[in-house]
N, C-alpha and C positions, 0 to 999 in steps of 0.2 A: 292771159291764161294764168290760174293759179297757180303755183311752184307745186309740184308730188311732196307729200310730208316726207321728212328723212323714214327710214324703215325703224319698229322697233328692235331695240337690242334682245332677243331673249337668253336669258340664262337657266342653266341647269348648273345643281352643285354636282359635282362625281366623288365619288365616295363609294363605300364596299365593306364588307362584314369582315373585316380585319384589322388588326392592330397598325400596321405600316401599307399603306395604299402605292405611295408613288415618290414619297418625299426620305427616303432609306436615314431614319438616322434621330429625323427630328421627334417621332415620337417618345422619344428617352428627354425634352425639355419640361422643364415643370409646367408650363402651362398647355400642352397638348393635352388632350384627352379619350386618345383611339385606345387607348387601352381599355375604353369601357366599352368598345364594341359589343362584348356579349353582358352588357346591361341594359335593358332594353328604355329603359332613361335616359339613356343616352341618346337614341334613336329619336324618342320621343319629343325630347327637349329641343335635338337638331330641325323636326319636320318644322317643328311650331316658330325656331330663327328665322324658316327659309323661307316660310311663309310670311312672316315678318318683313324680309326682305322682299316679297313678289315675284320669287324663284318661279320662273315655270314649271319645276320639277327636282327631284332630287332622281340622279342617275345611276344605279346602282351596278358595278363594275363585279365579276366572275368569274373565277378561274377551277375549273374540276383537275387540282393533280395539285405537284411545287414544279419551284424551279430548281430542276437539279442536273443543268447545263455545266456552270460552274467548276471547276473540280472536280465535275465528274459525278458529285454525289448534289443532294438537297442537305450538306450538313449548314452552310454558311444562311441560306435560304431562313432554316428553322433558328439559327443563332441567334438571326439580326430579324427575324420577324419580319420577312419579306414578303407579304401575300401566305404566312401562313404562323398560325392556326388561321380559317376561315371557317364562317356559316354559310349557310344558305342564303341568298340575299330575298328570300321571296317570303318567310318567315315574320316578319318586324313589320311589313309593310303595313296588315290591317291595322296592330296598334298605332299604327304614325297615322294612318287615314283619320283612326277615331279621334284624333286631338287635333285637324287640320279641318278644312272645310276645300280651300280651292287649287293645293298642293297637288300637281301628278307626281306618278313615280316610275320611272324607268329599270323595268328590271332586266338584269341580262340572263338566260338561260340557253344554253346549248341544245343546239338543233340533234347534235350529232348522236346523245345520248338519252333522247327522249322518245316516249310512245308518247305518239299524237293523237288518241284520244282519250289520255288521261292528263296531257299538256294542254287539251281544249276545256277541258274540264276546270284545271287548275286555273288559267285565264281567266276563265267565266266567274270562276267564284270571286275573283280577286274584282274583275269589273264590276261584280253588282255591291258586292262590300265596301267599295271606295267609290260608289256612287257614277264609275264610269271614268276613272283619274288612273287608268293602267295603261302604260306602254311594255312592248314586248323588245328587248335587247337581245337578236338572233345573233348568234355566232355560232361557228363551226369547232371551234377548240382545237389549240395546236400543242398539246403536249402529249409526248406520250406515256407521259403516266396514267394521265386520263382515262386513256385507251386499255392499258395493260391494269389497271383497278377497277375497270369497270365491264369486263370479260372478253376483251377482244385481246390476240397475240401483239400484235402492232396495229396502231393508228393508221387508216383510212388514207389514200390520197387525199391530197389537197381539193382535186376537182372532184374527186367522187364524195369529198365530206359535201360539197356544196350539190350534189347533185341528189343526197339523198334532205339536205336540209330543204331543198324547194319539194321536195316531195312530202316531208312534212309539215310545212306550213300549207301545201293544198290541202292536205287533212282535215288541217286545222279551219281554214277557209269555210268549206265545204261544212264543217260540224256546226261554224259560229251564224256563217249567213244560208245556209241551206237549209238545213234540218226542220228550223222549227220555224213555221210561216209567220210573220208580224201579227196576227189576230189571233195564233194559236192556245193563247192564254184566257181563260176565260172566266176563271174564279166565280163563278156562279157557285154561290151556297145555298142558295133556293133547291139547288139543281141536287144540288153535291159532285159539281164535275167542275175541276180544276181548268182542265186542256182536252180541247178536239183533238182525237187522234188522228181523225184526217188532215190536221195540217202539223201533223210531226213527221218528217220523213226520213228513211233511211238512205245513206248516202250510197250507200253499193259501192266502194271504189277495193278499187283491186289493181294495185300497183309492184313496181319493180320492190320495194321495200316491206309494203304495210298493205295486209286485206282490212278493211274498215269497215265493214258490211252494215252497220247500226244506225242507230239516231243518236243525236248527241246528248249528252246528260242535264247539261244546261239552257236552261228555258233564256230566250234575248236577251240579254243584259244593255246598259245603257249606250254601248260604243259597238256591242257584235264581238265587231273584233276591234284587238286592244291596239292603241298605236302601235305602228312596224319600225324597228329602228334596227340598221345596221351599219354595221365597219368593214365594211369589203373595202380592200386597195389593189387586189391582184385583177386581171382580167373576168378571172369568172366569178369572185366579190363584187368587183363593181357590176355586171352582168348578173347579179342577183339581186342586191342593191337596187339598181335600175329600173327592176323587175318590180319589187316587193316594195323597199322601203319608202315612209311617208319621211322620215327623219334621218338623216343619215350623222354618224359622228368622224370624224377625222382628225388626225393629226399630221401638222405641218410647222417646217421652221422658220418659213418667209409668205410674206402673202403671195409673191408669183407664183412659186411651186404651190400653195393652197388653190390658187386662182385657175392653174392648168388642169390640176384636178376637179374642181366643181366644171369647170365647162366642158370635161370630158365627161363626166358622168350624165351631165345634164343632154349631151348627146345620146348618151345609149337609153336614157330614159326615152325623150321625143321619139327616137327608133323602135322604143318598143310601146309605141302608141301612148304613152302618158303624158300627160301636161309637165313639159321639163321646168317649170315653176313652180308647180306642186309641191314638189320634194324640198325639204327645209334642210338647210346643211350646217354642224357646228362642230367650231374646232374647239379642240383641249386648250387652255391658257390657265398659268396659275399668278397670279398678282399678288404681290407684297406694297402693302398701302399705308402709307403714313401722313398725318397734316403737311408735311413738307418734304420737299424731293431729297433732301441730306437725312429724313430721319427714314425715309422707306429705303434708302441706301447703307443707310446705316445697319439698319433692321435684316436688311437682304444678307450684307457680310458675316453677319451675326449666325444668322440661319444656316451659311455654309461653316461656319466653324464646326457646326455639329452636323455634317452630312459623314454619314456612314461609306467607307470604302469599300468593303467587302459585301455591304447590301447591296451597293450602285450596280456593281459589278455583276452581283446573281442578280439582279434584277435583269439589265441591260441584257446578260446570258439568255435570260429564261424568255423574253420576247423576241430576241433575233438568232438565237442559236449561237453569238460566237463568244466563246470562251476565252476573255484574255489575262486568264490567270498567271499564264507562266512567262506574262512579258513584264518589261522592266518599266513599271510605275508612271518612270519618266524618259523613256523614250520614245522620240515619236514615232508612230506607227508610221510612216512613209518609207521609214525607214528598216521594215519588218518584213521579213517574205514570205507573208503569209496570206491563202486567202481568204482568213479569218480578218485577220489586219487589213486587208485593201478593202473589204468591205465594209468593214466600220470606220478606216476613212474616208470611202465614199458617200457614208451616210453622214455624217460628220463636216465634210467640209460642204456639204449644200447647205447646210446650218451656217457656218462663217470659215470662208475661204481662205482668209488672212489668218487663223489662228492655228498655232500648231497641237497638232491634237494628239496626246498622250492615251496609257491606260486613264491615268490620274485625271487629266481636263475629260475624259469621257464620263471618269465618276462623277466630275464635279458637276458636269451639264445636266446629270441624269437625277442628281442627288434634291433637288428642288423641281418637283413636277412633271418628272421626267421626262418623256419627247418633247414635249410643250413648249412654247415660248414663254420666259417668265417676264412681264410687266411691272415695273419696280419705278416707284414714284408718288407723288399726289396726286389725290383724286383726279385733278385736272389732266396732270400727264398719263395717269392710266388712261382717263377717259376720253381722251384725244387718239391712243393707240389703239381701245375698244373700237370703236368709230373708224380708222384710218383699216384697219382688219376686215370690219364690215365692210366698207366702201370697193376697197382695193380687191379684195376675193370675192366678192357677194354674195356671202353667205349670211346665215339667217340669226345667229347666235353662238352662242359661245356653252361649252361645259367645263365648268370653272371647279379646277383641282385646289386641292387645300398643301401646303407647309405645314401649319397645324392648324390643327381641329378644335372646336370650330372659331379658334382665333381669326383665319383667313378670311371665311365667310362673313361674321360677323363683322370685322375691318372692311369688307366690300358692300356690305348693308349699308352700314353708320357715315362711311365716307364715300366709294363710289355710288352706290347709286342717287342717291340725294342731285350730284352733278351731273348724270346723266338724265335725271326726270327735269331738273334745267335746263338742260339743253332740248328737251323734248324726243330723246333716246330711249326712252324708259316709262315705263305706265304707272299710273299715277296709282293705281290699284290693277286686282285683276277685271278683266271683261265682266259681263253677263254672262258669259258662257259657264259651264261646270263639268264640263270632264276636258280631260287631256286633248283630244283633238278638235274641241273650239279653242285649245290654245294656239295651234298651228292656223287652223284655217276659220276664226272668228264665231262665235255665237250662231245657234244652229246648224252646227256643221258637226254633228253626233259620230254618223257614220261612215264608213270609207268612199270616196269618190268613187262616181262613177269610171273610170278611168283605171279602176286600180283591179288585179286583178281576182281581187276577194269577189268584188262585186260581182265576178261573173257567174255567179254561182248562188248568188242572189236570185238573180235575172234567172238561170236557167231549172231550179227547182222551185221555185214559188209558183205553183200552181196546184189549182183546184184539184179535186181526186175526179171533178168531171172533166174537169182539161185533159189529166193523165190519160181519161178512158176513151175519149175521143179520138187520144194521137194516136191510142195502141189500135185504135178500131181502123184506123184509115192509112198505119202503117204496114 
């Protein structure tokens, strides 16, 4: 019997319409270049690297508010350029399409503060502009600045952000694969008639959140709907997750704890009728790569000399809520009684047990890639630990954070991948395929599985205006 080929590696860059993404500190080195965020050259320049390199995508990360856990306020946040000034991340995309060819792009937009049929709308346009290369990055948003900027008193439960976000992506569902029939396009100029209006439908939905009553605005585009990508880690994330996503992303600081998580989620997917193989799962990783193991070592010590304390700090604050401003640098938390402190020890020492974890070792872990595990070495030893991630979690690829831009990327171009297409880990080019979901599930695989639950809605309004008239005759 012939041996199964290894799987391939895929990779996504992550990156975000801001000056400092994840790495608090290093953008102040002369060779980063986030500071040109809002020159859209910048963008431009990066699609056409990543494409270079045979990125499956570039993944665009989101936050509506700052972080202003910290001290209390967002001053340290806006100091050290922590996730803010920010853009839109959905902006810059057609220019990168126009200078790429087989580049997806992963954008993240919040569920929570969107009308979903002008969020149906805005997909639509992006998939047929990019030729059918858009993924959708669902999230619920947990800040409450968010909330209190954007006209609400406080922010939404946890479970009810998620309960009205699956009621928006049914909207969305419903507008991309219901509305308008496969054949409803007709561009007849003979005729002078564009589209049959008996095969444009309206959706009629009338929910706890959103009456929808219309047709969608967007004629089929090449995918319907854009790849589903989400970071659910709580019960009812991963239960939405499960539900929806085709992609899911994560973060973890050992393969076991990565590994317990994909096989639970892969359970609640099966459970909820989907092929628990369908779903592609990649974790965060940021790599410091050099021709030899003493110069990515090198390189790596270098990069913490300029890691930011007071960004690490609001950063860390602004994702987990615990503020550990008014503790002492260097003492360790085990030693603090606080349940601020036990907490970030306990997230802290499932990362490495043996080390003793300060405010300061929390910056320092935080300050190069943050949650992530960072892979520091030669091509080879990265890409033995690429591989050993894969294997040991089974998951499907990686989304590959930067130290600096696009130093990092490029250094994973020029050196890893070369030794991963060696080892036959990595494609030699991209497929046949041309949009974003024959990158998950191979050439001719345009639209969402059977299985998913876009599809049902497919299946259940595509039909004729005689089929309609029949059912209502005999109902």
């Amino acid at each position: 019997m012939t041996p199964a080929l290894p799987k391939r590696i895929s990779v996504n860059a992550f990156d975000m319409s801001c000056i400092m993404h994840q790495s608090p500190g290093l953008w102040a080195r002369p060779e980063d270049q986030s500071v040109r965020y809002k020159d859209l050259r910048y963008w431009t320049e990066l699609a056409q690297l990543l494409e270079r390199g045979k990125f499956d995508s570039l993944f665009i990360a989101d936050v509506l508010g700052i972080y202003d856990t910290y001290q209390g306020s967002g001053d340290a946040s806006i100091r050290r350029a922590m996730q803010i000034p920010v853009h839109d991340p959905v902006v810059p995309v057609s220019a990168m399409a126009a200078v790429t060819e087989k580049l997806g792009f992963g954008i993240t937009v919040s569920a929570t503060y969107e009308q979903p049929y002008a969020l149906a709308r805005r997909f639509g346009t992006l998939d047929h502009l990019t030729g059918g290369r858009i993924g959708w990055n669902i999230v619920t948003s947990y800040l409450d600045g968010a909330a209190r900027n954007l006209g609400m008193e406080r922010q939404m439960s946890h479970d009810e952000r998620y309960e009205l976000a699956a009621e928006v992506v049914d909207v969305c569902y419903q507008l991309w694969e219901g509305s308008w029939e496969e054949d409803a396009v007709l561009e007849d100029r003979d005729a002078q008639i564009y589209a049959d209006p008996e095969k444009v439908h309206e959706i009629g939905h009338h929910g706890r959140f959103f009456d929808v009553p219309g047709v969608g605005l967007v004629e089929p585009s090449p995918q319907r709907t854009p790849v589903i990508w989400q970071a659910g880690t709580s019960p009812a994330g991963r239960a939405f997750a499960a539900r929806n996503a085709e992609a899911i992303f994560t973060v973890a600081p050992t393969t076991a704890t990565l590994r317990g998580y994909v096989d639970d989620l892969r359970r609640i997917a099966g459970e909820s009728g989907r092929d628990p193989g369908s779903i592609k799962i990649f974790t965060e990783i940021c790599t410091v790569v050099a021709p030899t193991d003493a110069e990515a070592k090198a390189r790596y010590e270098d990069y913490l000399s300029w890691t930011d304390y007071e960004g690490a700090l609001a950063f860390y604050a602004g994702v987990t809520g615990i503020d550990l401003s008014q503790l002492d640098p260097h003492q360790p938390l085990e030693y603090v009684d606080t349940d601020s402190a036990r907490f970030a020890l306990e997230i802290f020492s499932k990362a490495d047990p043996d080390r003793d974890w300060t405010p300061s070792e929390v910056a320092r872990f935080v300050g190069i890639g943050a949650m992530g595990p960072v892979l520091v070495g030669s091509p080879q030893t990265v890409a033995d630990e690429l591989e050993r991630w894969m294997d040991e979690a089974d998951i499907d690829g990686f989304n590959l954070a930067y130290a600096v831009t696009p130093g990092t990327f490029a250094d994973f171009i020029d050196l890893v991948v070369p030794e991963l297409q060696r080892r036959g880990r990595y494609w030699q080019d991209y497929d046949e395929g041309t949009t974003l979901r024959e990158r998950l599930y191979g050439p001719g695989n345009r639209r969402v599985r059977e299985d998913h639950p876009a599809a049902r809605h497919r299946r259940a309004i595509h039909r004729s205006a005689t089929d309609v008239a029949a059912a209502a005759a005999t109902a």
